[in-house]
C-alpha positions in Angstrom: 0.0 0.0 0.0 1.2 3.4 -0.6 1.0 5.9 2.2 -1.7 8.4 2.3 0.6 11.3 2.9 2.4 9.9 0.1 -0.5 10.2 -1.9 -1.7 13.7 -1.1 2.3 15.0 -1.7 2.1 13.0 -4.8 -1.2 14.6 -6.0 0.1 18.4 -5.0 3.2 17.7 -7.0 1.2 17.2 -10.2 -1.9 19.9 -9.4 1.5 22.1 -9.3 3.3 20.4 -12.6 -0.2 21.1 -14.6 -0.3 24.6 -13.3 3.4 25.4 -13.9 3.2 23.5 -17.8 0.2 25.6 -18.2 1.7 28.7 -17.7 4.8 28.0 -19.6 2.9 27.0 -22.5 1.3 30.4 -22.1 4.3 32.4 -22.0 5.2 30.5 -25.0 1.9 31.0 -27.2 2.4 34.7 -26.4 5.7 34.5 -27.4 7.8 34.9 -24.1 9.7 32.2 -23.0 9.9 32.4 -19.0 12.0 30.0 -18.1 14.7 28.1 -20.2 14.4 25.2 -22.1 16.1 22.5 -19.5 15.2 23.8 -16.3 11.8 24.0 -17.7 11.1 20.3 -18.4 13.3 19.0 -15.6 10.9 20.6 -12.9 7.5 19.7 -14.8 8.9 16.0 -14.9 10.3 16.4 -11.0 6.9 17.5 -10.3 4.8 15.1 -12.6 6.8 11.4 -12.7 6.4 10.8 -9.2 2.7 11.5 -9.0 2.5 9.2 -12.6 3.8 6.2 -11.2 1.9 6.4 -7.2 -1.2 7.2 -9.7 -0.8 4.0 -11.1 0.3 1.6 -8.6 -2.5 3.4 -6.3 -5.4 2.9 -9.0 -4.1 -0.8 -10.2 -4.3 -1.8 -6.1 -7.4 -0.3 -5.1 -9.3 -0.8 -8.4 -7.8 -4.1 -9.5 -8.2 -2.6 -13.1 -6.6 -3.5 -16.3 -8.8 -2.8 -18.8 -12.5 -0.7 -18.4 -15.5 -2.4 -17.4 -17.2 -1.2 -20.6 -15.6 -0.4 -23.8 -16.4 3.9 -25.1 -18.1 4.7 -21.8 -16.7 7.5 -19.4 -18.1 6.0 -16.3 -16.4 2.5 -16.8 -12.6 4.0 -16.6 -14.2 6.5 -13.5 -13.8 5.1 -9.9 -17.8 5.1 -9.0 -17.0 7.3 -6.2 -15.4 10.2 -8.3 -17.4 12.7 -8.8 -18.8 13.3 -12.9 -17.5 17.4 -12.8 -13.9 16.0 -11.6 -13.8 13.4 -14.1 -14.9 15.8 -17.4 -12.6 18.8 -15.9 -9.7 16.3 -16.2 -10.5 15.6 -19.6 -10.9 18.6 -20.9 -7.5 20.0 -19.2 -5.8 16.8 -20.8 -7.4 17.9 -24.2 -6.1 21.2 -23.5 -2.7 20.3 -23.1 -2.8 17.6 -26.3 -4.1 20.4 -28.2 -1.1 22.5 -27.3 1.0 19.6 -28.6 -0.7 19.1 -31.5 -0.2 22.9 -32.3 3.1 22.6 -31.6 4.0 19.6 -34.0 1.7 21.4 -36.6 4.5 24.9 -36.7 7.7 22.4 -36.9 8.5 21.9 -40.6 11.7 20.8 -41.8 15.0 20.8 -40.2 17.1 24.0 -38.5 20.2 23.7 -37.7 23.1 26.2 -37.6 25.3 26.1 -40.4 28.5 28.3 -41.1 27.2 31.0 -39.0 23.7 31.1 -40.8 20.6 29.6 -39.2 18.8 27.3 -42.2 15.8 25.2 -42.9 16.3 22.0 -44.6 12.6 20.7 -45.9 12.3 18.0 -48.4 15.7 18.8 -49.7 15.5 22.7 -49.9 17.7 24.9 -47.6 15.9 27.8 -46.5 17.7 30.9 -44.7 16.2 31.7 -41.3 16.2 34.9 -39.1 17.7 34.0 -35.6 13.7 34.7 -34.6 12.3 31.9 -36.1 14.9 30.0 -35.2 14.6 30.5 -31.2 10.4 30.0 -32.5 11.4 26.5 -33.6 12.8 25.6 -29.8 9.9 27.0 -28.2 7.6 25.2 -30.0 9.8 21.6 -29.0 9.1 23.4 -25.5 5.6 23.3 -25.9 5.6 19.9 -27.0 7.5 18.8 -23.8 5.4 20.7 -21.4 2.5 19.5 -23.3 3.2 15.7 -22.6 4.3 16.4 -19.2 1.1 18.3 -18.2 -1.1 15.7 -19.6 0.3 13.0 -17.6 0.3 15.4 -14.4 -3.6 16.3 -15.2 -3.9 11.9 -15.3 -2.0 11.7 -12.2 -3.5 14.8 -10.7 -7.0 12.5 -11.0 -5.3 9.1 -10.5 -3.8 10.2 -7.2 -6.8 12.1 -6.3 -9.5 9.4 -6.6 -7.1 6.7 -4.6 -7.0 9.6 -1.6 -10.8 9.8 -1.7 -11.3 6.3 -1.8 -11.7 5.8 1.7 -14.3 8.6 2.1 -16.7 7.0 -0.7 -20.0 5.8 -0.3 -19.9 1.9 -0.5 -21.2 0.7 -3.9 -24.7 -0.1 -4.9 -25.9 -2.8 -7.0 -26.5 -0.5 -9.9 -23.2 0.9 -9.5 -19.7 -1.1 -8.9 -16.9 -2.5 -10.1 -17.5 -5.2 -12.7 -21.4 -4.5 -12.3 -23.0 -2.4 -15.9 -24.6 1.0 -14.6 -28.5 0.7 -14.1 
């Protein structure tokens, strides 16, 4: 079993590593980078990997789950104690944040590099010159996609964590509604 305490840390860690890859990716659609490329994703992942992997082992003991108790229904992935809101807040931040990734992925074209002092594009096999701007563009959109991934998994473990903390303060299970039983 892993600790309560352990849990609720765990779960602040990630409610903190959504907030802070949020932000960032802010900064970064408004064209202001706040904070530099490796200090960036080393404290989103210091603040989202631990809360990952309690998330998981915390959900796979309490829940006994390996696959959903219904295939293409919310509820059957949900804990039965979680609240609905909770559950479609989490998704929507996650879309959130694989929307920012997606955006991301959608400016890269091509390949910049530095060469002999000039800053170029190579894209199916023509060099392009580009300004030092869209050059330092180019790395914060690869930021974007890293704090993207890395604030998806925290919003997951942010809710993973979260429903194994409120576990013991649920309602025992009806007949219409438990794990392995089809909702009523």
């Amino acid at each position: 079993m892993i600790p309560q305490r352990w849990l609720i840390v765990c779960s602040a860690m990630c409610s903190v590593g959504v907030l802070w890859s949020a932000v960032l990716i802010a900064g970064l659609v408004a064209g202001v980078r706040l904070v530099p490329t490796p200090a960036a994703v080393a404290v989103a992942a210091a603040l989202t990997v631990p809360g990952v992997i309690a998330g998981v082992i915390g959900n796979r003991w309490y829940y006994r789950t390996t696959r959903p108790r219904v295939r293409w229904s919310l509820t059957s992935w949900v804990p039965p104690h979680v609240p609905h809101w909770a559950s479609m807040l989490a998704g929507v931040v996650f879309f959130a944040f694989w929307l920012a990734v997606v955006v991301a992925f959608a400016g890269m074209d091509g390949e910049a590099e530095l060469r002999n002092g000039q800053y170029v594009l190579t894209e199916n096999g023509r060099t392009t010159v580009l300004t030092e701007s869209d050059y330092d563009h180019r790395g914060d959109l690869e930021q974007q996609i890293s704090l993207g991934v890395l604030g998806a998994l925290a919003v997951g473990a942010t809710f993973m964590t979260g429903a194994v903390v409120t576990h013991h303060a649920a309602p025992q299970p009806t007949e219409t509604q438990s794990a392995g039983h089809p909702l009523a």
